[in-house]
Each structure stands twice: as C-alpha cells, then as structure tokens.
C-alpha positions in Angstrom: 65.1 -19.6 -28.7 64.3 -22.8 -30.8 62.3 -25.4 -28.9 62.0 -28.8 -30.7 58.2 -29.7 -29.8 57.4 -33.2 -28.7 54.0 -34.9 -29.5 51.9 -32.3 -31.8 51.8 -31.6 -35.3 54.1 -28.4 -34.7 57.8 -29.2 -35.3 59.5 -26.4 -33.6 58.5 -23.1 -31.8 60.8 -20.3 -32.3 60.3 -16.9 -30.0 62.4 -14.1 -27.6 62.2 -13.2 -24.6 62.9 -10.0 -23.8 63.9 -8.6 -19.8 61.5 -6.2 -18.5 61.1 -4.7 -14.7 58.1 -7.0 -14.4 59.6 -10.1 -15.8 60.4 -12.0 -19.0 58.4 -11.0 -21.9 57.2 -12.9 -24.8 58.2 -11.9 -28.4 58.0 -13.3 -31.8 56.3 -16.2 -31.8 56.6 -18.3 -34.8 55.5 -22.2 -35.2 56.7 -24.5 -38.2 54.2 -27.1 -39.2 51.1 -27.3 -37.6 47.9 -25.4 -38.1 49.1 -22.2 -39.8 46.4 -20.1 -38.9 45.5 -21.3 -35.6 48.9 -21.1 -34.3 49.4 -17.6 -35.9 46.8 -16.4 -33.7 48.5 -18.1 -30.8 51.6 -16.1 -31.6 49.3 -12.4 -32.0 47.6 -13.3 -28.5 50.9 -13.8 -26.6 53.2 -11.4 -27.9 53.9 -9.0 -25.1 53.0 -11.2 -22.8 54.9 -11.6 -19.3 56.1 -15.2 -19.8 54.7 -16.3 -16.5 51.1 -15.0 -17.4 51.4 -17.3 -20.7 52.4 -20.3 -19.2 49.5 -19.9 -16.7 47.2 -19.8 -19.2 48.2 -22.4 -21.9 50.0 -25.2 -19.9 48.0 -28.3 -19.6 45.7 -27.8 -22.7 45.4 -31.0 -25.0 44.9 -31.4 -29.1 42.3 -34.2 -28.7 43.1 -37.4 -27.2 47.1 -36.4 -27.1 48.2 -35.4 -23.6 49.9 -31.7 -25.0 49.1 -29.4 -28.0 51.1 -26.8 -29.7 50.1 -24.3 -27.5 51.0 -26.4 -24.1 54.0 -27.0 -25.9 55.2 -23.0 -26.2 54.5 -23.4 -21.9 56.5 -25.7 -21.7 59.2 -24.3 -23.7 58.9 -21.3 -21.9 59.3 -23.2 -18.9 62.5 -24.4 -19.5 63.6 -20.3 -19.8 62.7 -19.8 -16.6 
C-alpha cells in the first residue's frame, strides 16, 4: 500500500500487510522524506507486527506542536486497511 501522509515532513508511507491466523501483519515499512534514520527505526520496530498492536501503540503521538507525526501517520494508514 502507498499512503499519501498529511501534515509531517514524511511524504508517503509505503508497507504490506500480510494475512495471518492472528490478524493482519505489518511488513516493509518504508517512509520517503522525513527523518531518515528515525523513521527507519520506526520501520525495524514494527515489522512483524499484528497491525492492530501497531496502531495501538503509535496512534495519537505528535511531532511537536503539530497534531500527528510520521509515526501516527503509518496508524492511521493502517487504519484505513482495516
């Protein structure tokens, strides 16, 4: 999926999800723009993830005085996959 982020420095998220008995899972992560290294890291951390789990944990944080970041963004990109 390519998700087209809205309000960060990040211009896009690109990642898979892949079916699994316990859900979706969370696969190749990749950000353009953005803090390279930070958001690589973001990436690492979730791969494998069940989709649900990430969006639990990243949805609702904020870059500073914005109200979303790049990772609240991959959330709610996941949300819409849902």
């Amino acid at each position: 999926m390519i998700y087209k982020t809205k309000g960060v420095c990040s211009v896009q998220i690109e990642f898979e999800l892949e079916d699994s008995p316990e859900g979706k899972r969370v696969h190749n992560v990749r950000y353009t723009g953005g803090c390279n290294g930070n958001l690589q890291g973001v990436g690492r951390l979730v791969e494998g993830m069940l989709a649900e789990e990430v969006i639990r944990r990243l949805e609702g944080i904020r870059c500073g005085f914005k109200n979303t970041s790049c990772p609240d963004q991959l959330a709610q990109a996941l949300k819409q996959c849902q």
